[in-house]
N, CA, C and O atoms as CSV, one atom per row, in Angstrom:
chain,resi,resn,atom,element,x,y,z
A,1,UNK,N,N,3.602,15.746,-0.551
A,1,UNK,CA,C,3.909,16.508,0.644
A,1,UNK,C,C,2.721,16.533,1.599
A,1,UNK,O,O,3.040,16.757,2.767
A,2,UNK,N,N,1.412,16.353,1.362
A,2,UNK,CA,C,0.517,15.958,2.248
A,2,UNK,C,C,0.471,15.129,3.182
A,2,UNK,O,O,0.090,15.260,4.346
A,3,UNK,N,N,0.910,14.188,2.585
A,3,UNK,CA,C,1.053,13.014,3.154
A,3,UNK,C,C,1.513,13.271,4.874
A,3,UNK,O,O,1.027,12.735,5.870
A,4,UNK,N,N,2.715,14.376,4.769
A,4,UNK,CA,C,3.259,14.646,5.782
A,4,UNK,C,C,2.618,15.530,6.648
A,4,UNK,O,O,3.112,15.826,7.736
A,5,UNK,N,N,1.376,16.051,6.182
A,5,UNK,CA,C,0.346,17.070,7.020
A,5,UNK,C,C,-0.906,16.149,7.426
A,5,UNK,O,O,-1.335,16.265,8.574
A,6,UNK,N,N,-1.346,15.492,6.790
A,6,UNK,CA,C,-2.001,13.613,7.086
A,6,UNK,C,C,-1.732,13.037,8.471
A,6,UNK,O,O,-2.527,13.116,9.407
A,7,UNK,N,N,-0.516,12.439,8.514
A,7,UNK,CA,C,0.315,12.123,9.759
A,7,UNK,C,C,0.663,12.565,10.669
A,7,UNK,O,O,0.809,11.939,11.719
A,8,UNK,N,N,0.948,14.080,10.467
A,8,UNK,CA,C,0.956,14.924,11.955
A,8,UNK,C,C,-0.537,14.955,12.122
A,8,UNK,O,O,-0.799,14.490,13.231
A,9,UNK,N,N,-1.657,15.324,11.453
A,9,UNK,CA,C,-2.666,16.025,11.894
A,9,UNK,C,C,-3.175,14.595,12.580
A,9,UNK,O,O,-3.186,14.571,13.811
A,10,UNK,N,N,-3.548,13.541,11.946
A,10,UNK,CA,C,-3.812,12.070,12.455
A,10,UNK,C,C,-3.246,12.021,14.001
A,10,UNK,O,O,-3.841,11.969,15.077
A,11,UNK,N,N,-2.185,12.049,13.745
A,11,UNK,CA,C,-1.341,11.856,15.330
A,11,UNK,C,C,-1.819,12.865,16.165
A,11,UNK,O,O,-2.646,12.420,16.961
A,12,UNK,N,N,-1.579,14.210,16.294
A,12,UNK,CA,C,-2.242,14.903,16.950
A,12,UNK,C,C,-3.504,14.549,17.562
A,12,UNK,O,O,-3.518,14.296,18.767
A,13,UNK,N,N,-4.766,14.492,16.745
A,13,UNK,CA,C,-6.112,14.198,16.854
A,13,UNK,C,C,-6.073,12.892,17.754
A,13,UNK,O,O,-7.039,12.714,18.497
A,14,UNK,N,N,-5.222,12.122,17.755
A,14,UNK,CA,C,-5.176,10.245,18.303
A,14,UNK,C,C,-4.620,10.640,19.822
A,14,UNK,O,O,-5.175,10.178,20.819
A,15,UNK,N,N,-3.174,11.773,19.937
A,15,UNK,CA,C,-2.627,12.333,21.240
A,15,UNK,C,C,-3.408,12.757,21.652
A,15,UNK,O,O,-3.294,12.771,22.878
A,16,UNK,N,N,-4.791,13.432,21.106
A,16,UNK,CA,C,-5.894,14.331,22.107
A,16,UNK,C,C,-6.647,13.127,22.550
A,16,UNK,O,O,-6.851,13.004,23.758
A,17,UNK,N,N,-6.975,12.454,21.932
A,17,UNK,CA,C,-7.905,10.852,22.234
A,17,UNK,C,C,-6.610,10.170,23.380
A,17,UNK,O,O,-7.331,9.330,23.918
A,18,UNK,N,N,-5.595,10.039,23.889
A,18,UNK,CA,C,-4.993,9.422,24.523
A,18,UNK,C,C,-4.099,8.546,24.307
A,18,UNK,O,O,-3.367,7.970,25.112
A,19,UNK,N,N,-4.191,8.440,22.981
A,19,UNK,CA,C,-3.179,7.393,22.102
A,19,UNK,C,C,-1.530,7.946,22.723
A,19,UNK,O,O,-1.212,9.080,23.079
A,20,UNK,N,N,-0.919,7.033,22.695
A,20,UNK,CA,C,0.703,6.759,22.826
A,20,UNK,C,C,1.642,6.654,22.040
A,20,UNK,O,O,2.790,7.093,22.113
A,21,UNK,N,N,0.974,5.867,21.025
A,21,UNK,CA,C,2.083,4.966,20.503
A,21,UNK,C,C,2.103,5.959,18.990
A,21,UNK,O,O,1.139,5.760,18.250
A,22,UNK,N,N,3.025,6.879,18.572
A,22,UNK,CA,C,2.881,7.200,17.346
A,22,UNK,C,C,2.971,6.456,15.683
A,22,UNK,O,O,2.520,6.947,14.648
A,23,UNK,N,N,3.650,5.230,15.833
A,23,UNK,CA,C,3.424,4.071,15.317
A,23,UNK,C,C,2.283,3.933,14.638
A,23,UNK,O,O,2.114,4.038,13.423
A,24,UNK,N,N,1.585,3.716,15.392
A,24,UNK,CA,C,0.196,2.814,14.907
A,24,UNK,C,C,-0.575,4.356,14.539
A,24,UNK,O,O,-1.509,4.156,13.762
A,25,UNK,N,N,-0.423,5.772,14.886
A,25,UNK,CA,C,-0.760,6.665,14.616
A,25,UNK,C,C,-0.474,7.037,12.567
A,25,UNK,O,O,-1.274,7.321,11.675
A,26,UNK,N,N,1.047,6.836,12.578
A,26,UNK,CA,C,1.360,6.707,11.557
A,26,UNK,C,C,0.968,5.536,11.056
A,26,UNK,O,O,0.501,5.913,9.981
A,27,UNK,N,N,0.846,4.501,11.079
A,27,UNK,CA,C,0.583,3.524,10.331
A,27,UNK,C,C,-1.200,3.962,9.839
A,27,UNK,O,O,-1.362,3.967,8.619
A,28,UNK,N,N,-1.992,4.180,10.373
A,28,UNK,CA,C,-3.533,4.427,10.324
A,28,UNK,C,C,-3.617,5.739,9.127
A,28,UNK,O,O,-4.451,5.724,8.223
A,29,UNK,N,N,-2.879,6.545,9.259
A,29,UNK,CA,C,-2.924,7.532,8.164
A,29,UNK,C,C,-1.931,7.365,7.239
A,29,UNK,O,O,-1.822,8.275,6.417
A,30,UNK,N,N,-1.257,6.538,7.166
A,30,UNK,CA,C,-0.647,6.171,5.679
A,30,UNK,C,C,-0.929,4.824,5.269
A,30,UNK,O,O,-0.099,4.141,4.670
A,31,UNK,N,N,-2.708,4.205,5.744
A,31,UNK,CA,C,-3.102,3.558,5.230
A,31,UNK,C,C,-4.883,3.532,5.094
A,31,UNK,O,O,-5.560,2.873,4.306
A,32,UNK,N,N,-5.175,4.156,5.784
A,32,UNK,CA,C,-6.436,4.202,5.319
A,32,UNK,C,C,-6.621,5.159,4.255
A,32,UNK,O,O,-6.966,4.950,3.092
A,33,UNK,N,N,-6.246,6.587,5.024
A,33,UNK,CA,C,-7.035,7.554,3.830
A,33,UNK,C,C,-6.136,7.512,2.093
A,33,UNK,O,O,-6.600,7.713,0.970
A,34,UNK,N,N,-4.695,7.157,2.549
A,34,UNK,CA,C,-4.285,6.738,0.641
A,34,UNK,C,C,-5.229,5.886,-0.006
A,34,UNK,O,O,-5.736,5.935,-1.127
A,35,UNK,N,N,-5.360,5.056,0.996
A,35,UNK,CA,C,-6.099,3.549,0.291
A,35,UNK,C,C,-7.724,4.206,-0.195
A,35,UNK,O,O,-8.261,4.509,-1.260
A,36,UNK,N,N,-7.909,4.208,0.520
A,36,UNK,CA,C,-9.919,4.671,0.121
A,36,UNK,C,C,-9.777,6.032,-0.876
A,36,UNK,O,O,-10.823,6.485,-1.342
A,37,UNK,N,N,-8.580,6.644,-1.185
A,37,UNK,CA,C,-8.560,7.917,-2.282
A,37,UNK,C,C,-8.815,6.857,-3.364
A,37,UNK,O,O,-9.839,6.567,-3.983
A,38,UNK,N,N,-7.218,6.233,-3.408
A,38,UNK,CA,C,-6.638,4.910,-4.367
A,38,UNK,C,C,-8.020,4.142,-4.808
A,38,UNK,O,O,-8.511,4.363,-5.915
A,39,UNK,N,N,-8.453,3.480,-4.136
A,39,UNK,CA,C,-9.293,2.566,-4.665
A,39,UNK,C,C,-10.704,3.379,-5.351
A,39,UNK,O,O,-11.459,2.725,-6.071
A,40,UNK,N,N,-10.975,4.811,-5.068
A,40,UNK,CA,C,-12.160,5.552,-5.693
A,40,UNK,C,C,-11.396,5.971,-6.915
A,40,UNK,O,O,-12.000,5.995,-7.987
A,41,UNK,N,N,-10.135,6.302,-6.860
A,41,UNK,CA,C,-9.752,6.692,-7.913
A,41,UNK,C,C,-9.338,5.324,-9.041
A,41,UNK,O,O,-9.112,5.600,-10.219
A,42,UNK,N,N,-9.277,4.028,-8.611
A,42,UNK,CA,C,-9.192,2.803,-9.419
A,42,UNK,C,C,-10.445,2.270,-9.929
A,42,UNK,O,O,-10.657,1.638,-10.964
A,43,UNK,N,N,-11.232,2.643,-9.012
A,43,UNK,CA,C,-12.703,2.465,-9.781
A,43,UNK,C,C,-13.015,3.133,-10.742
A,43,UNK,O,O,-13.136,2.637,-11.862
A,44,UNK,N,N,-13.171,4.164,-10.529
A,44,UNK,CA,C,-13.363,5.099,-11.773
A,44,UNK,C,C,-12.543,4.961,-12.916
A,44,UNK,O,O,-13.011,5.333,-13.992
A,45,UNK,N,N,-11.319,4.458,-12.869
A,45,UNK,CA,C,-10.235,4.448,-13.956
A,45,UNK,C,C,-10.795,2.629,-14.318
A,45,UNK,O,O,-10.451,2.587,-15.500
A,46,UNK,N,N,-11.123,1.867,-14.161
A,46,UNK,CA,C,-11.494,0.719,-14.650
A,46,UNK,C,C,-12.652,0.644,-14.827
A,46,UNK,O,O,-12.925,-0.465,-15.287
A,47,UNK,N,N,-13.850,1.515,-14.646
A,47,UNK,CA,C,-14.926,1.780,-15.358
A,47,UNK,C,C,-15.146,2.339,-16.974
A,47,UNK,O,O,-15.794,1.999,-17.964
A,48,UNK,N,N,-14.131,3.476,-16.564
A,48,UNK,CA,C,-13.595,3.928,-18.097
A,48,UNK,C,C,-12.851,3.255,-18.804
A,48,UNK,O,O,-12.890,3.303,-20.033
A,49,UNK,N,N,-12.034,2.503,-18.119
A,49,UNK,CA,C,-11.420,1.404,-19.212
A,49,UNK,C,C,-12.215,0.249,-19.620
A,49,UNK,O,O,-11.825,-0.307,-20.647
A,50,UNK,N,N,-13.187,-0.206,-19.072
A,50,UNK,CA,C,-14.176,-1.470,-19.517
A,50,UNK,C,C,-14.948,-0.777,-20.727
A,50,UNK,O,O,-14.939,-1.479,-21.738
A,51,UNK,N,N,-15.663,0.531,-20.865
A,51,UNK,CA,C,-16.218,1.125,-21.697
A,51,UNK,C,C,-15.111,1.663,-22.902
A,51,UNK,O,O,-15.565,2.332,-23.831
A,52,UNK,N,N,-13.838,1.387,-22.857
A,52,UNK,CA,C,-13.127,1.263,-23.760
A,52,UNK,C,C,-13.339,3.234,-24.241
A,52,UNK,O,O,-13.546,3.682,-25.369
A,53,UNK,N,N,-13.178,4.086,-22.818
A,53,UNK,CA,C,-13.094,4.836,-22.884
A,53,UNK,C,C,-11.977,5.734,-23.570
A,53,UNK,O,O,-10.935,5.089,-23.450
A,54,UNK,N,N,-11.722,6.883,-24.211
A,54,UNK,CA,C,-9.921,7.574,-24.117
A,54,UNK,C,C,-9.669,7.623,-22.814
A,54,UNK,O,O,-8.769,6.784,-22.761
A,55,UNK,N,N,-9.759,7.861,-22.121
A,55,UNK,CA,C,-9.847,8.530,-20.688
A,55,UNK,C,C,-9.699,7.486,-19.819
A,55,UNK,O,O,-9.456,7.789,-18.651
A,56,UNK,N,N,-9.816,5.925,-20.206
A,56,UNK,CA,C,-9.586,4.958,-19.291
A,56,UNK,C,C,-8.152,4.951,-19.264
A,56,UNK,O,O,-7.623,5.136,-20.360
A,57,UNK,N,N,-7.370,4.778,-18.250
A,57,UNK,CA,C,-5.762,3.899,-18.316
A,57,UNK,C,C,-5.848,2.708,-17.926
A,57,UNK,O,O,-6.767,2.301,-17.216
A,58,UNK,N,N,-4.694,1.857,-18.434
A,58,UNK,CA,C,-4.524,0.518,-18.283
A,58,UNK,C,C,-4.715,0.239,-16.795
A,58,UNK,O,O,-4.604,1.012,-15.843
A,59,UNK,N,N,-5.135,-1.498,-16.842
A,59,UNK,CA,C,-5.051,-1.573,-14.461
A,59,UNK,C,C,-2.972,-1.579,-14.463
A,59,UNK,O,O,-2.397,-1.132,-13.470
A,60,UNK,N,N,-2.382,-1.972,-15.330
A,60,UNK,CA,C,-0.861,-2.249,-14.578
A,60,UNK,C,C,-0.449,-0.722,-14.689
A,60,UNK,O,O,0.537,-0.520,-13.981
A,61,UNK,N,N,-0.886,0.428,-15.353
A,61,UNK,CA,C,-0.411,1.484,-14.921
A,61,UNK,C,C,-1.080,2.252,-13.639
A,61,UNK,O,O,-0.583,3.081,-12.878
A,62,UNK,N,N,-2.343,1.695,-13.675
A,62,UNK,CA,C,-2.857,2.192,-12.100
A,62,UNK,C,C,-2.365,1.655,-11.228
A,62,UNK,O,O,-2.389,2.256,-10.154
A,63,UNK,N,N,-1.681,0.262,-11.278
A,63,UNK,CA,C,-0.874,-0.364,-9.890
A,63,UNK,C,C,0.295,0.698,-9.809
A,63,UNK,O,O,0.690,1.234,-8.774
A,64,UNK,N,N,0.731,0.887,-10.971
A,64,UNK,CA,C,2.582,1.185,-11.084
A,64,UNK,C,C,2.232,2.772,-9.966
A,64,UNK,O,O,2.847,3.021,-8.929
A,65,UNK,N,N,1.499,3.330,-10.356
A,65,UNK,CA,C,1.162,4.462,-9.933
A,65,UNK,C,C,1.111,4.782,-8.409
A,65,UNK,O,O,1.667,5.608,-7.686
A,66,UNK,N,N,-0.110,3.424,-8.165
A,66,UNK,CA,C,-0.438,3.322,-6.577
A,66,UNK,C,C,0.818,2.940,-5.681
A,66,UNK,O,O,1.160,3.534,-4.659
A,67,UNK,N,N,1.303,2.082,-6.126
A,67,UNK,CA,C,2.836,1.597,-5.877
A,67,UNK,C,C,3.779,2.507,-5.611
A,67,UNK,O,O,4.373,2.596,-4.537
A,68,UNK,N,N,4.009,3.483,-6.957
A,68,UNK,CA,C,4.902,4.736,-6.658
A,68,UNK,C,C,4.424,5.807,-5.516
A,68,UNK,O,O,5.119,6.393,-4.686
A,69,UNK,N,N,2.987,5.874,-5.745
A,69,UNK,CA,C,2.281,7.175,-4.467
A,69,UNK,C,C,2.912,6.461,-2.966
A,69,UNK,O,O,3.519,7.165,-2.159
A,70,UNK,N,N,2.695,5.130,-2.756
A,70,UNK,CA,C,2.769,4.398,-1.677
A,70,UNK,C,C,4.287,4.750,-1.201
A,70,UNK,O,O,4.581,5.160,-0.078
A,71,UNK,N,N,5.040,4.550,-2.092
A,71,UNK,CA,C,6.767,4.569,-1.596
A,71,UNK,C,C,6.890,5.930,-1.352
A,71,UNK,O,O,7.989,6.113,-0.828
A,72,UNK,N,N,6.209,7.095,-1.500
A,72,UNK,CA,C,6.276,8.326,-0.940
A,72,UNK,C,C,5.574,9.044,0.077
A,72,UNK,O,O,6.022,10.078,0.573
A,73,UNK,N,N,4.323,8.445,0.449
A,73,UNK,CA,C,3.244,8.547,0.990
A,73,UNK,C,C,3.402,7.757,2.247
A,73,UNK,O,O,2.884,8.267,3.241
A,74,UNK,N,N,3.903,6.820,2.375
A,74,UNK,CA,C,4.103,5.884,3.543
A,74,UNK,C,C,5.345,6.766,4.488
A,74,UNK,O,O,5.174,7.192,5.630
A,75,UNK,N,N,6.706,6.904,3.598
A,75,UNK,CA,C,7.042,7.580,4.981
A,75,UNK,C,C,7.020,8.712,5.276
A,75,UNK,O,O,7.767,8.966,6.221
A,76,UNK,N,N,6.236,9.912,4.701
A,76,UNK,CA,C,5.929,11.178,4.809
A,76,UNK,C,C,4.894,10.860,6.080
A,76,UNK,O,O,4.797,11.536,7.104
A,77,UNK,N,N,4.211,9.756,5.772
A,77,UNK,CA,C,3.297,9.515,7.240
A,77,UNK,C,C,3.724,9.766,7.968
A,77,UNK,O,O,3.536,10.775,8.647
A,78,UNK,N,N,4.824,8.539,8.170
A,78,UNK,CA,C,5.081,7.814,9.423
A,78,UNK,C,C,6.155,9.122,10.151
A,78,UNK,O,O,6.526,9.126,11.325
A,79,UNK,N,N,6.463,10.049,9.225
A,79,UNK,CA,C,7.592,11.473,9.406
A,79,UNK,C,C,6.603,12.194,10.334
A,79,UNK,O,O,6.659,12.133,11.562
A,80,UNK,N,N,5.663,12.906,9.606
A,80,UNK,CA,C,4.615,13.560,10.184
A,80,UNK,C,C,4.190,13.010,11.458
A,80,UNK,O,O,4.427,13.683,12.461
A,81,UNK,N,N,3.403,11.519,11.620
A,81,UNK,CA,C,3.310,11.390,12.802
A,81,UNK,C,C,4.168,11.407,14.216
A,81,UNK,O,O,3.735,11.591,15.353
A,82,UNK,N,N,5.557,11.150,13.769
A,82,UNK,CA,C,6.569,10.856,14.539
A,82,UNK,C,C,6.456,12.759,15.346
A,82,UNK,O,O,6.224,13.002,16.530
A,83,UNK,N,N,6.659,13.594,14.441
A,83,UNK,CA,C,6.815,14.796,14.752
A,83,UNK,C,C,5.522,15.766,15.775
A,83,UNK,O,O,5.522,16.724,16.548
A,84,UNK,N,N,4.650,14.920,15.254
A,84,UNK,CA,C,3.480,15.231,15.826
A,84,UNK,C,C,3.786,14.826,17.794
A,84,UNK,O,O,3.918,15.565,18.769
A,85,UNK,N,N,3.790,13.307,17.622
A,85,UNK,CA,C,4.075,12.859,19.278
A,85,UNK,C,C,5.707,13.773,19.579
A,85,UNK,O,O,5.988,13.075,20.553
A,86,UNK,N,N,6.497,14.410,19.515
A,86,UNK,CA,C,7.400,14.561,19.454
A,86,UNK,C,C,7.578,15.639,20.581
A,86,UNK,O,O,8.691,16.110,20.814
């Protein structure tokens, strides 16, 4: 459900900068800040898994994961931003 407070707040902040297009508003926050969480949180989970940690998980369950966040996270964006220019 963030995701959808992400995208308005993004859009907003981009409408005060002069931006137009809520599009590319949404697209920018349902891809940067998932991605740079995602990938700190994949590092850390394949550090612990090389050290053959408990605490490591497999990489195909960290995809399955990122994959699933993505199919929920993407259009809560693109929702939020839309509402934001609205």
């Amino acid at each position: 459900m963030t995701s959808w407070f992400n995208g308005y707040g993004v859009a907003k902040v981009m409408k005060q900068f002069g931006a137009t297009d809520w599009c590319f508003a949404g697209f920018a926050s349902a891809i940067v800040f998932p991605m740079y969480f995602f990938s700190v949180l994949a590092l850390v989970d394949m550090i612990e898994y090389l050290k053959k940690s408990s605490a490591g998980i497999p990489p195909v369950t960290i995809v399955v994961l990122g994959a699933l966040w993505m199919c929920i996270s993407v259009p809560l964006s693109f929702n939020g931003a839309y509402a934001a220019f609205k």
